[in-house]
N, CA, C, O and CB atoms as a CASP TS submission, in Angstrom:
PFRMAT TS
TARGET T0000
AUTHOR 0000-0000-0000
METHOD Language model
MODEL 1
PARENT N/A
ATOM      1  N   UNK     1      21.300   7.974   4.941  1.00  0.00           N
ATOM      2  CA  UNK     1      19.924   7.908   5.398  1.00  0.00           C
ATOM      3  C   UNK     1      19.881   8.411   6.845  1.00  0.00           C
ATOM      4  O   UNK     1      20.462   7.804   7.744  1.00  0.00           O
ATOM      5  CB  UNK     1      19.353   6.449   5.281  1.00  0.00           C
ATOM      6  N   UNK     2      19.249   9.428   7.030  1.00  0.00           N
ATOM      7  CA  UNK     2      18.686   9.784   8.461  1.00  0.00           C
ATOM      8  C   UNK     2      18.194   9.025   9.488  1.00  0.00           C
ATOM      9  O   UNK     2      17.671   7.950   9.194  1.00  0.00           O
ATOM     10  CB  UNK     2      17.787  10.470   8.368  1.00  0.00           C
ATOM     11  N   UNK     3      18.250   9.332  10.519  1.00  0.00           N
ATOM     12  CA  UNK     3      17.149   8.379  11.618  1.00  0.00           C
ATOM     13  C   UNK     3      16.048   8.495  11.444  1.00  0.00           C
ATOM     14  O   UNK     3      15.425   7.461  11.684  1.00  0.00           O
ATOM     15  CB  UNK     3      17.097   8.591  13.022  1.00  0.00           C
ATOM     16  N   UNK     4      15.237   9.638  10.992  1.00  0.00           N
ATOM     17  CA  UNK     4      14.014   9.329  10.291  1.00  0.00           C
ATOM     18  C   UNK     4      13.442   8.543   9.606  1.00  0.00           C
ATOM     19  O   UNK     4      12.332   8.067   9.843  1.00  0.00           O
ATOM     20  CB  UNK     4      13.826   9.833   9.805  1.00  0.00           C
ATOM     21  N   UNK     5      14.140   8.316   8.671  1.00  0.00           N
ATOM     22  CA  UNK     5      14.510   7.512   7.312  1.00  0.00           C
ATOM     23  C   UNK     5      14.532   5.956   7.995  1.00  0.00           C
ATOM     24  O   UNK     5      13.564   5.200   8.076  1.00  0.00           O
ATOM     25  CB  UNK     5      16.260   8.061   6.497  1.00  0.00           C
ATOM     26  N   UNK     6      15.511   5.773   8.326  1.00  0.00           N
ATOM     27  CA  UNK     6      15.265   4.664   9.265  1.00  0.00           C
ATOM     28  C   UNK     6      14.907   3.930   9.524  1.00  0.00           C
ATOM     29  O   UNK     6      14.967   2.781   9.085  1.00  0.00           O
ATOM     30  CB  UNK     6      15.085   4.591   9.784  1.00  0.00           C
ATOM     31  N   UNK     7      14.006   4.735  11.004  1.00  0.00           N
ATOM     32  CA  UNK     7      12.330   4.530  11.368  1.00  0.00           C
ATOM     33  C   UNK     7      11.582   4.045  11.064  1.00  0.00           C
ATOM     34  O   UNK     7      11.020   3.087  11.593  1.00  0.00           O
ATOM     35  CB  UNK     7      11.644   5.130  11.355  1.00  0.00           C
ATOM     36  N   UNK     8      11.211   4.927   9.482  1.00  0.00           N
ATOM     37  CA  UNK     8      10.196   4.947   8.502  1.00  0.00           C
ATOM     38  C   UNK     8      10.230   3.481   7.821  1.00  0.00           C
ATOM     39  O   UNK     8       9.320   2.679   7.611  1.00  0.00           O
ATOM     40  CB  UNK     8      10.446   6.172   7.447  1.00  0.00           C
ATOM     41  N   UNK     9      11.706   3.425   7.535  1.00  0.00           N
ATOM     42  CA  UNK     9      11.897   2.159   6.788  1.00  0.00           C
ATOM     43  C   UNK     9      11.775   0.885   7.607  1.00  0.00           C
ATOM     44  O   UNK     9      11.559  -0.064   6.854  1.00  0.00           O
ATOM     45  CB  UNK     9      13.229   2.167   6.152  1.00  0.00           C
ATOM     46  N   UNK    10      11.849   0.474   9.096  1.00  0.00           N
ATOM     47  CA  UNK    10      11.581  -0.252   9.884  1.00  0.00           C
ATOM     48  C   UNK    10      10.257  -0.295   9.885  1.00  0.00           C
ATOM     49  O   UNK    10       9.889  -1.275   9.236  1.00  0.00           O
ATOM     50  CB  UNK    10      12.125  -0.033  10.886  1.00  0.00           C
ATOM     51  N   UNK    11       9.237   0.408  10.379  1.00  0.00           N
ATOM     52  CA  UNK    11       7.600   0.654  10.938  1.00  0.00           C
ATOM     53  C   UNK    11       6.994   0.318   9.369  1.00  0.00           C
ATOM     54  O   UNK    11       5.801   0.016   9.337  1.00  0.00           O
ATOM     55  CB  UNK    11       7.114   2.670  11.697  1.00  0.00           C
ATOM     56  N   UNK    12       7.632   0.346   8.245  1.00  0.00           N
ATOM     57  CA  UNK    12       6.971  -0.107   7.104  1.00  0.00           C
ATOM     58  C   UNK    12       7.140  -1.760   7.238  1.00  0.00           C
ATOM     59  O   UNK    12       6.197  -2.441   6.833  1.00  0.00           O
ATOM     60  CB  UNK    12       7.638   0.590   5.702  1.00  0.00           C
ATOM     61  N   UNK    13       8.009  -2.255   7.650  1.00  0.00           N
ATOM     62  CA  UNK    13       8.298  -3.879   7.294  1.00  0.00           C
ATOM     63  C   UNK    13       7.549  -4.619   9.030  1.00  0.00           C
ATOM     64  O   UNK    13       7.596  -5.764   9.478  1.00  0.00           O
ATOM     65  CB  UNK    13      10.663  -4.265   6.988  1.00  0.00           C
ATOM     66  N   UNK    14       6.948  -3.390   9.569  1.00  0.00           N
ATOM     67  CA  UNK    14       6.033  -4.363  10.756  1.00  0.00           C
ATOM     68  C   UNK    14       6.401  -3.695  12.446  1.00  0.00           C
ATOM     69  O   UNK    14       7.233  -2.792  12.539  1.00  0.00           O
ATOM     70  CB  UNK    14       6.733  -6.432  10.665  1.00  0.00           C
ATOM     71  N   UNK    15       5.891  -4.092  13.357  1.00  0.00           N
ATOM     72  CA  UNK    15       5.984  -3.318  14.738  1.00  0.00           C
ATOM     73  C   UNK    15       7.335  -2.819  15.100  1.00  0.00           C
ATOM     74  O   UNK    15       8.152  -3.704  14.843  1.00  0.00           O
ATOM     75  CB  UNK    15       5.544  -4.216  15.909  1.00  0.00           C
ATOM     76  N   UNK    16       7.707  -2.124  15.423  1.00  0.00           N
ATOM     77  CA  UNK    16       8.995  -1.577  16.328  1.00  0.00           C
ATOM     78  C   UNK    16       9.031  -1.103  17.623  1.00  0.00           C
ATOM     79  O   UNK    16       8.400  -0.118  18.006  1.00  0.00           O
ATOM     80  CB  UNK    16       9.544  -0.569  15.799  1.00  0.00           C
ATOM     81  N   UNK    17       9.792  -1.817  18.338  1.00  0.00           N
ATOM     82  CA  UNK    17      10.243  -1.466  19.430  1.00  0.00           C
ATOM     83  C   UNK    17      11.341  -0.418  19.807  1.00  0.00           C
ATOM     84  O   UNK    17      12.260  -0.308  18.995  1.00  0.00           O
ATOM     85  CB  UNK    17      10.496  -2.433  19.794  1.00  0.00           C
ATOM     86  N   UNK    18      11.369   0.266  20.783  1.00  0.00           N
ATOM     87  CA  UNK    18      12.812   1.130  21.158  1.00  0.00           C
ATOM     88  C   UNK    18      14.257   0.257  21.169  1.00  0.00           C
ATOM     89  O   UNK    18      15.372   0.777  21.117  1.00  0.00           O
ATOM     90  CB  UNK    18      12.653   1.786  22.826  1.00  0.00           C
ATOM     91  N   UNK    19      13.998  -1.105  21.244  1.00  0.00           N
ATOM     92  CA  UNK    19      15.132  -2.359  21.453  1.00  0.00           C
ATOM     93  C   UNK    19      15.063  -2.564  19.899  1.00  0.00           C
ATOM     94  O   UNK    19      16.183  -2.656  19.398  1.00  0.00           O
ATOM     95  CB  UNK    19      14.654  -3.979  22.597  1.00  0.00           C
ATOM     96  N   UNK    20      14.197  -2.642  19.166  1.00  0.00           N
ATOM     97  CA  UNK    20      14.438  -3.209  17.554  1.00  0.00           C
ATOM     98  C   UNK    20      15.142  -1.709  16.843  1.00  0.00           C
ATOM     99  O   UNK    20      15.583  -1.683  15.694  1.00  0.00           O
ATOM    100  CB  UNK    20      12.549  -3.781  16.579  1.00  0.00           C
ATOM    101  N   UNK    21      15.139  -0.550  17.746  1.00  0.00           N
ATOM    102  CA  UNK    21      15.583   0.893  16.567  1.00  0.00           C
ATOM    103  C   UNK    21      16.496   0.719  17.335  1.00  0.00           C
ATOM    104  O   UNK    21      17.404   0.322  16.606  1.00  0.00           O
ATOM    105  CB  UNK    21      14.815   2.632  16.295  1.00  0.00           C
ATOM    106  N   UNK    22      16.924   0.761  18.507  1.00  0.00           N
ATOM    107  CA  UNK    22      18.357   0.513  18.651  1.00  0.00           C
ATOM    108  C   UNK    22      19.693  -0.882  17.871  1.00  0.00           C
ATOM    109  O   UNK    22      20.872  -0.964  17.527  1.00  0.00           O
ATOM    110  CB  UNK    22      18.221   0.364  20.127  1.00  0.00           C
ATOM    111  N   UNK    23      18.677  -1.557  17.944  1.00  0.00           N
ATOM    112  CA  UNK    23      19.571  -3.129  17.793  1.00  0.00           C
ATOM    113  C   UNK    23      19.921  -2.250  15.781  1.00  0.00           C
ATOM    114  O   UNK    23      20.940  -1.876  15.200  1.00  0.00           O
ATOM    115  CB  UNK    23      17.968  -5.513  18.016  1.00  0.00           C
ATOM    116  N   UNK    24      18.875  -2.279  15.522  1.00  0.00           N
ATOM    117  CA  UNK    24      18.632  -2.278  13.743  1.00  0.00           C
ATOM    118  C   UNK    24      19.244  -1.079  13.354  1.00  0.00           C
ATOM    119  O   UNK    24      20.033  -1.060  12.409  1.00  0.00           O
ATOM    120  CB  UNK    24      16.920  -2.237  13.113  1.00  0.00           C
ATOM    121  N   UNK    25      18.943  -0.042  14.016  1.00  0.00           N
ATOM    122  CA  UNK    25      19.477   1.797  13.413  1.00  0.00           C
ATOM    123  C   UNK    25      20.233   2.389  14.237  1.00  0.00           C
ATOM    124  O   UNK    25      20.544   3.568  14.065  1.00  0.00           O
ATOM    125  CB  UNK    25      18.280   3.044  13.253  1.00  0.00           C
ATOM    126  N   UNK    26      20.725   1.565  15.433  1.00  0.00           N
ATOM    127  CA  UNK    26      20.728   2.431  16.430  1.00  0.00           C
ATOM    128  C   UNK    26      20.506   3.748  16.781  1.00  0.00           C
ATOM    129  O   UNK    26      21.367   4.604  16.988  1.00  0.00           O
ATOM    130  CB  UNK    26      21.437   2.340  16.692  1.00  0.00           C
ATOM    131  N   UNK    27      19.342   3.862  16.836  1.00  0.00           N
ATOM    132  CA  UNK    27      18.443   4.614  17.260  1.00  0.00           C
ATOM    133  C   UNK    27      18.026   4.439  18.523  1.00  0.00           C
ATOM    134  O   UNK    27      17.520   3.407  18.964  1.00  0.00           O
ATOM    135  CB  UNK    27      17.560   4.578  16.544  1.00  0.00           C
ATOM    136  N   UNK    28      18.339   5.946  19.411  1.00  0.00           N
ATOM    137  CA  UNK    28      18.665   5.440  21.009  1.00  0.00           C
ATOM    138  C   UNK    28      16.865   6.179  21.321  1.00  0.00           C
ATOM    139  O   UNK    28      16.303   5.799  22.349  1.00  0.00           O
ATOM    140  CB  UNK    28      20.604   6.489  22.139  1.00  0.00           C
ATOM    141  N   UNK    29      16.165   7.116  20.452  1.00  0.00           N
ATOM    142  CA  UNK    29      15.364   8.155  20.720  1.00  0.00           C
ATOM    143  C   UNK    29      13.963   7.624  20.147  1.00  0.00           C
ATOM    144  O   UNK    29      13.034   8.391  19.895  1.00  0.00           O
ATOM    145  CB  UNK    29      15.930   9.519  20.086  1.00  0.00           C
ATOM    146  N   UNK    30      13.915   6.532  20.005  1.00  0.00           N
ATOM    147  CA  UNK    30      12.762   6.191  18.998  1.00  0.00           C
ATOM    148  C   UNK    30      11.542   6.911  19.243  1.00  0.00           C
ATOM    149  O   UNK    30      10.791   7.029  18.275  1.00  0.00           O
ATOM    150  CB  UNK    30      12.392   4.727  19.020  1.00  0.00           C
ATOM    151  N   UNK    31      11.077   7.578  20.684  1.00  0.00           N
ATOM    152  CA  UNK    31      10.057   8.109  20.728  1.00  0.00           C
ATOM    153  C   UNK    31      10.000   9.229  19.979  1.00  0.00           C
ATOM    154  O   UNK    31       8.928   9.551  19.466  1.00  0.00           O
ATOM    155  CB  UNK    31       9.769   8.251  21.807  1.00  0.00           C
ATOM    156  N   UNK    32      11.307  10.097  19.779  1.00  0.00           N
ATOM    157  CA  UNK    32      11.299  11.479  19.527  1.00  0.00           C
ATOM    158  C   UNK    32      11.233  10.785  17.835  1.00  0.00           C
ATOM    159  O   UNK    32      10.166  10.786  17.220  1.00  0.00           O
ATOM    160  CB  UNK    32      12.794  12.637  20.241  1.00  0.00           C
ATOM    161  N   UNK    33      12.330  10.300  17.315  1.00  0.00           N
ATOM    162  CA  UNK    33      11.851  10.177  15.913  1.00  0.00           C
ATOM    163  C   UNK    33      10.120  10.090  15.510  1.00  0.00           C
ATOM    164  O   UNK    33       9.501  10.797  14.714  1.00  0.00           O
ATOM    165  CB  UNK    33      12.556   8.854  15.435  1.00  0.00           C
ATOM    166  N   UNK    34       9.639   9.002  16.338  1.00  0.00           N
ATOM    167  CA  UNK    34       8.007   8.763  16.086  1.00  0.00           C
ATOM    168  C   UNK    34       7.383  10.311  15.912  1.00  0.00           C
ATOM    169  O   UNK    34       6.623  10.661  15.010  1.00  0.00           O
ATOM    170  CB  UNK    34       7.165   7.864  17.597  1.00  0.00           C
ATOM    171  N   UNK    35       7.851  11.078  16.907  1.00  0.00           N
ATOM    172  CA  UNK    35       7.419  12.280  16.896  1.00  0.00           C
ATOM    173  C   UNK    35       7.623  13.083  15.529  1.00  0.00           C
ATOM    174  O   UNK    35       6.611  13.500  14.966  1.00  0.00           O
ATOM    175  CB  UNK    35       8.015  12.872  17.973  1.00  0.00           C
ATOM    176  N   UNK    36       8.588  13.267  15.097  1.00  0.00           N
ATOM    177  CA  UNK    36       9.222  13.484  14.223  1.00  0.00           C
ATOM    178  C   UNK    36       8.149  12.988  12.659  1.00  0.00           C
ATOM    179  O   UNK    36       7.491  13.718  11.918  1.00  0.00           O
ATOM    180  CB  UNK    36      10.612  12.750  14.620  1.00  0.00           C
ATOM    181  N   UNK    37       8.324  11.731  12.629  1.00  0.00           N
ATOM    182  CA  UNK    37       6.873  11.713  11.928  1.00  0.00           C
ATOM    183  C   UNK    37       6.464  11.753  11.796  1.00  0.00           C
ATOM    184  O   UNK    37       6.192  11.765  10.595  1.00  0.00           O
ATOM    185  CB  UNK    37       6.251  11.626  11.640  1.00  0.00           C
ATOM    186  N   UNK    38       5.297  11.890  13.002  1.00  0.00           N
ATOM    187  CA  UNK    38       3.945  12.093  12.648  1.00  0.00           C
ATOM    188  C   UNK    38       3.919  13.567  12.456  1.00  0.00           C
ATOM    189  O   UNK    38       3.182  14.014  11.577  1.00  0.00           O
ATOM    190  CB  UNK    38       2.910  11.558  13.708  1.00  0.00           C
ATOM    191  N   UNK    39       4.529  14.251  13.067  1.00  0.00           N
ATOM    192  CA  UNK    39       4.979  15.636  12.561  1.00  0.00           C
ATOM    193  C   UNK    39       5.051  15.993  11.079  1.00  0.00           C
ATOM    194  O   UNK    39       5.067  17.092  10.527  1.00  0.00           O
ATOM    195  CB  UNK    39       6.286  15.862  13.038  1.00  0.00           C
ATOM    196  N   UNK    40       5.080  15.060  10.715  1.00  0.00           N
ATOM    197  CA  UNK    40       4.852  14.965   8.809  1.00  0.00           C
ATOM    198  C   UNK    40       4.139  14.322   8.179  1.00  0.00           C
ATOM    199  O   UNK    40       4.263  14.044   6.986  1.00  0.00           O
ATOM    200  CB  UNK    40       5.788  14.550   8.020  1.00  0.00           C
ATOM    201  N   UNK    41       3.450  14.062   8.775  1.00  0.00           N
ATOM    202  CA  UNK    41       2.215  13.695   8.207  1.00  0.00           C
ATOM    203  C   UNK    41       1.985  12.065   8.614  1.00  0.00           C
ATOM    204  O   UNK    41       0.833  11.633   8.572  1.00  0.00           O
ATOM    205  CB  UNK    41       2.263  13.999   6.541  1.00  0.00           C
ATOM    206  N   UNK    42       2.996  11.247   8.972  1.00  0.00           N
ATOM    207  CA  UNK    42       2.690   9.927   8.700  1.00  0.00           C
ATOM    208  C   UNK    42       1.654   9.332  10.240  1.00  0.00           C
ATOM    209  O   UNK    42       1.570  10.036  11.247  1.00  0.00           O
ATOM    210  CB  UNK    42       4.354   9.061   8.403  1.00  0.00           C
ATOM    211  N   UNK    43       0.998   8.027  10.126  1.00  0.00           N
ATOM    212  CA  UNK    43      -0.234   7.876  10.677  1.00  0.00           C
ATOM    213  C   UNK    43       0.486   6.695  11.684  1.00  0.00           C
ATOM    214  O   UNK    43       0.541   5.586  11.153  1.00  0.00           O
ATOM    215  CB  UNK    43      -1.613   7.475   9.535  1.00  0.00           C
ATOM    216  N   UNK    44       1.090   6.794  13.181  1.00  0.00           N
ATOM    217  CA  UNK    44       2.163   5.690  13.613  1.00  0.00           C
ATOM    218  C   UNK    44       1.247   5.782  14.828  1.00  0.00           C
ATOM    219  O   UNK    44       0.939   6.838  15.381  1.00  0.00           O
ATOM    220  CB  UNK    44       4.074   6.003  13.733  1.00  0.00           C
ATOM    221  N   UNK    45       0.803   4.431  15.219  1.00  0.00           N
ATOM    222  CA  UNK    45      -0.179   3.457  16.287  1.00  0.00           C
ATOM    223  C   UNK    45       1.052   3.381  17.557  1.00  0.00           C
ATOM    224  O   UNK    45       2.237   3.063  17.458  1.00  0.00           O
ATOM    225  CB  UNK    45      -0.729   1.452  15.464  1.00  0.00           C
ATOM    226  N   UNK    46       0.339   3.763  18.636  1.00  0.00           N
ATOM    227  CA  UNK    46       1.761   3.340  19.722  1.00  0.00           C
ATOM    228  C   UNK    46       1.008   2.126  20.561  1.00  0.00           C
ATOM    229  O   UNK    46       0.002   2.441  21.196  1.00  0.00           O
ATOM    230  CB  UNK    46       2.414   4.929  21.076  1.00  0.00           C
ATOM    231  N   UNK    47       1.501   0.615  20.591  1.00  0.00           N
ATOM    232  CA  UNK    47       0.627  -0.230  21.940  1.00  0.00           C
ATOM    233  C   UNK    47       1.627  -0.100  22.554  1.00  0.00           C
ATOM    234  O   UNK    47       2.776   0.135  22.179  1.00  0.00           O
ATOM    235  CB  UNK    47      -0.004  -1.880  21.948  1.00  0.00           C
ATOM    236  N   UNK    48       0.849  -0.380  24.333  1.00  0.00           N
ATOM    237  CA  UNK    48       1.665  -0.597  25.361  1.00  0.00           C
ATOM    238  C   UNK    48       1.903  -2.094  25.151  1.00  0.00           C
ATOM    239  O   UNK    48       1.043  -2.871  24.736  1.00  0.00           O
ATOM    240  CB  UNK    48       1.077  -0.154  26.739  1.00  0.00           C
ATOM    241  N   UNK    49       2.848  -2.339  25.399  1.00  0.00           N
ATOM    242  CA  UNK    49       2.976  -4.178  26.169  1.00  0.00           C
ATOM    243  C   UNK    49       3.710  -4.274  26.976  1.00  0.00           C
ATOM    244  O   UNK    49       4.853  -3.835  27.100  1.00  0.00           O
ATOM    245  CB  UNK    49       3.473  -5.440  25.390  1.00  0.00           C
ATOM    246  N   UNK    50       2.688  -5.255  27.995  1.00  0.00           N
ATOM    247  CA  UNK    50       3.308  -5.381  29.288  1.00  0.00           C
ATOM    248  C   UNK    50       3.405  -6.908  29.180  1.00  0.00           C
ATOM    249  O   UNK    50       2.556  -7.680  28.735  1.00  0.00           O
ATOM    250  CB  UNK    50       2.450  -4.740  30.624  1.00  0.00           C
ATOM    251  N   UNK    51       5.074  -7.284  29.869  1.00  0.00           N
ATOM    252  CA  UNK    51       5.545  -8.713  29.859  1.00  0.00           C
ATOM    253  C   UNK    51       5.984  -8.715  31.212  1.00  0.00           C
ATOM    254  O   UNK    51       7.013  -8.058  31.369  1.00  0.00           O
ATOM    255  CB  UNK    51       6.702  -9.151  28.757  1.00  0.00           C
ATOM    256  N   UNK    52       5.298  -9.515  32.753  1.00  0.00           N
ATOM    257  CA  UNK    52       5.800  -9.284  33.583  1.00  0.00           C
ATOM    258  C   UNK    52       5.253  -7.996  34.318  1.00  0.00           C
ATOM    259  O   UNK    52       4.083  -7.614  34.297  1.00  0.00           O
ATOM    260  CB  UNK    52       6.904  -9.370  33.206  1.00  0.00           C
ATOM    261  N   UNK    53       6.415  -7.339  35.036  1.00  0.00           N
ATOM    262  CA  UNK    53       6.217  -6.281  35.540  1.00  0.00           C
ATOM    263  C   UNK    53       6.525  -5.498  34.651  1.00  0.00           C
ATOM    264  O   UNK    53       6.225  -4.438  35.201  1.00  0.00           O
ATOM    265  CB  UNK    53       6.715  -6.092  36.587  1.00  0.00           C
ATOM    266  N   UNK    54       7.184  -5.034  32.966  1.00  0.00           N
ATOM    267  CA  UNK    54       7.466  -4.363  32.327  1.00  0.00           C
ATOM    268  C   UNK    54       6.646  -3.832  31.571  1.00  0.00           C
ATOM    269  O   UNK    54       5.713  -4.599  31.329  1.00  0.00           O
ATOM    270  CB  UNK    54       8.168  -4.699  31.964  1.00  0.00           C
ATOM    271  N   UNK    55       6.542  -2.576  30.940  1.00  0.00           N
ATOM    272  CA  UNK    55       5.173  -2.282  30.302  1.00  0.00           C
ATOM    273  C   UNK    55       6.604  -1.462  28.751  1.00  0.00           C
ATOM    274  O   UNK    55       7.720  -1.103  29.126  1.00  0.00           O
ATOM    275  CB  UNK    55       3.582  -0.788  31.678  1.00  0.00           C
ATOM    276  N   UNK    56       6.330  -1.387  27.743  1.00  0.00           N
ATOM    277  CA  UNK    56       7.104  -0.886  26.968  1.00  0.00           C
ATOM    278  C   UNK    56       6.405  -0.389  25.772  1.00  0.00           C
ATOM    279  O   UNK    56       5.414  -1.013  25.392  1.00  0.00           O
ATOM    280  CB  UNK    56       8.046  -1.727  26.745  1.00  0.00           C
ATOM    281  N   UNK    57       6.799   0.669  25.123  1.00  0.00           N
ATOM    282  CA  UNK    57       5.988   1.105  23.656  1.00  0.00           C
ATOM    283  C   UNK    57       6.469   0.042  22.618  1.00  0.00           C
ATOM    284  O   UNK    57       7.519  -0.599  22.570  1.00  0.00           O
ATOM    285  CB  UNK    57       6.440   2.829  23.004  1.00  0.00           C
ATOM    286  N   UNK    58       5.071   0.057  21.576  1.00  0.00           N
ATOM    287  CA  UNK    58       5.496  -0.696  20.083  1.00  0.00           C
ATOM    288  C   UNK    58       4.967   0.079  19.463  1.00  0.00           C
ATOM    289  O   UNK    58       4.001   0.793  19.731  1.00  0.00           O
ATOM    290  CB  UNK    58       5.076  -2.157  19.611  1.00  0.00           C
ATOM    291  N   UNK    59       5.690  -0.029  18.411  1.00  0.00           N
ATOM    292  CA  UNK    59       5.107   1.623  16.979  1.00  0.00           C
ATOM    293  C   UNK    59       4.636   0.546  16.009  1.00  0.00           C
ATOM    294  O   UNK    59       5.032  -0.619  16.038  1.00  0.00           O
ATOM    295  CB  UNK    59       6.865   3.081  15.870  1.00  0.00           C
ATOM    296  N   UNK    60       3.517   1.179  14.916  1.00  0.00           N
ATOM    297  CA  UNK    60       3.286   0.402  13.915  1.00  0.00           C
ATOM    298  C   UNK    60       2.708   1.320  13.559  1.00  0.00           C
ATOM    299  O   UNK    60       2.195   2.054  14.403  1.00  0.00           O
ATOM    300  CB  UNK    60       2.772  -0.825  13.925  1.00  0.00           C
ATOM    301  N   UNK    61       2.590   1.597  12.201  1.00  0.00           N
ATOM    302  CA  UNK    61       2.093   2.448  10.919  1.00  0.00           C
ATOM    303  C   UNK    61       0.600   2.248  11.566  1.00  0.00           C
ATOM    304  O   UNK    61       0.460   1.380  12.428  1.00  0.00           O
ATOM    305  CB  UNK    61       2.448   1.737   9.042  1.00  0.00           C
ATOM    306  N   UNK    62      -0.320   2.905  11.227  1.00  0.00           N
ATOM    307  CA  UNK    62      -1.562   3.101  10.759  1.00  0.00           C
ATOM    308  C   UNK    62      -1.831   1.843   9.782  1.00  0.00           C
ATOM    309  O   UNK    62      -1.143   1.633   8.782  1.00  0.00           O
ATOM    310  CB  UNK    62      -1.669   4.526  10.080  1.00  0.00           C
ATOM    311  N   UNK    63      -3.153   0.848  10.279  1.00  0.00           N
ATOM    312  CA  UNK    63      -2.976  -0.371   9.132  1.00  0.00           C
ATOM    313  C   UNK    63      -2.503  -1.371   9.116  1.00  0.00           C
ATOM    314  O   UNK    63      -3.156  -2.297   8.634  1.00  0.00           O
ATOM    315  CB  UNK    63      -2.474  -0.208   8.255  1.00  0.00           C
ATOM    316  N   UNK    64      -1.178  -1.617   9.629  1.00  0.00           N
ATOM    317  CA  UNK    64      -0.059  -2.433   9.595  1.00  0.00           C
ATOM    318  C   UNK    64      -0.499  -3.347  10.863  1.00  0.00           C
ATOM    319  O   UNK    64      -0.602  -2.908  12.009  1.00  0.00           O
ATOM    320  CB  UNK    64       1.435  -1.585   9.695  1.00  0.00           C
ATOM    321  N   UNK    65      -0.730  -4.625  10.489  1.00  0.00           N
ATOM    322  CA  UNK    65      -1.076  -5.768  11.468  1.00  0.00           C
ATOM    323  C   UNK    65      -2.961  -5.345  11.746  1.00  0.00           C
ATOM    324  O   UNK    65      -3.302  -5.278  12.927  1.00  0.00           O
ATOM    325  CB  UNK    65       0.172  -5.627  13.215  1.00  0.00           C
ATOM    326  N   UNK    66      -3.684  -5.175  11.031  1.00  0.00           N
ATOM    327  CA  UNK    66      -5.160  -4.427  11.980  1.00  0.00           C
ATOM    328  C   UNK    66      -5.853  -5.873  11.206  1.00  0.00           C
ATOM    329  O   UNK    66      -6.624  -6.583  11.852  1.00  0.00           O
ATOM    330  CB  UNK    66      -6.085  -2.172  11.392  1.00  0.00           C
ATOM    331  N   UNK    67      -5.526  -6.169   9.932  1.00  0.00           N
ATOM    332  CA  UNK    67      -6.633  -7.199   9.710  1.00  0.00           C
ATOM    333  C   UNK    67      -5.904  -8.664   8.634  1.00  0.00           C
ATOM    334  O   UNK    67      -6.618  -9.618   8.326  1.00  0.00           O
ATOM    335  CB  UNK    67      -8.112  -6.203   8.783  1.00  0.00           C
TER
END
């Protein structure tokens, strides 16, 4: 399975972080994979969250957590 693959298979089971694709796929690039997807069609939500002084991306499908 690819790092794409991955990804895909993480952001389906709920939010991902750059710390959850590393810990889980190690996946050091998570932005570029995201890229990578939506590059194919798929529909991936980026929030900021800020904890502190830290601000960090979370990916989630299109859908996933909205209602």
């Amino acid at each position: 399975m690819n790092q794409n693959d991955q990804v895909l298979k993480l952001l389906k089971q709920g939010p991902v972080t750059p710390l959850d694709a590393l810990q889980k796929a190690g996946v050091f690039r998570l932005a570029a994979r995201v890229w990578d997807l939506r590059s194919k069609g798929h529909s991936i939500v980026t929030d900021l969250i800020t904890k502190g002084d830290k601000t960090y991306a979370q990916y989630r499908l299109n859908g996933w957590g909205t209602g």
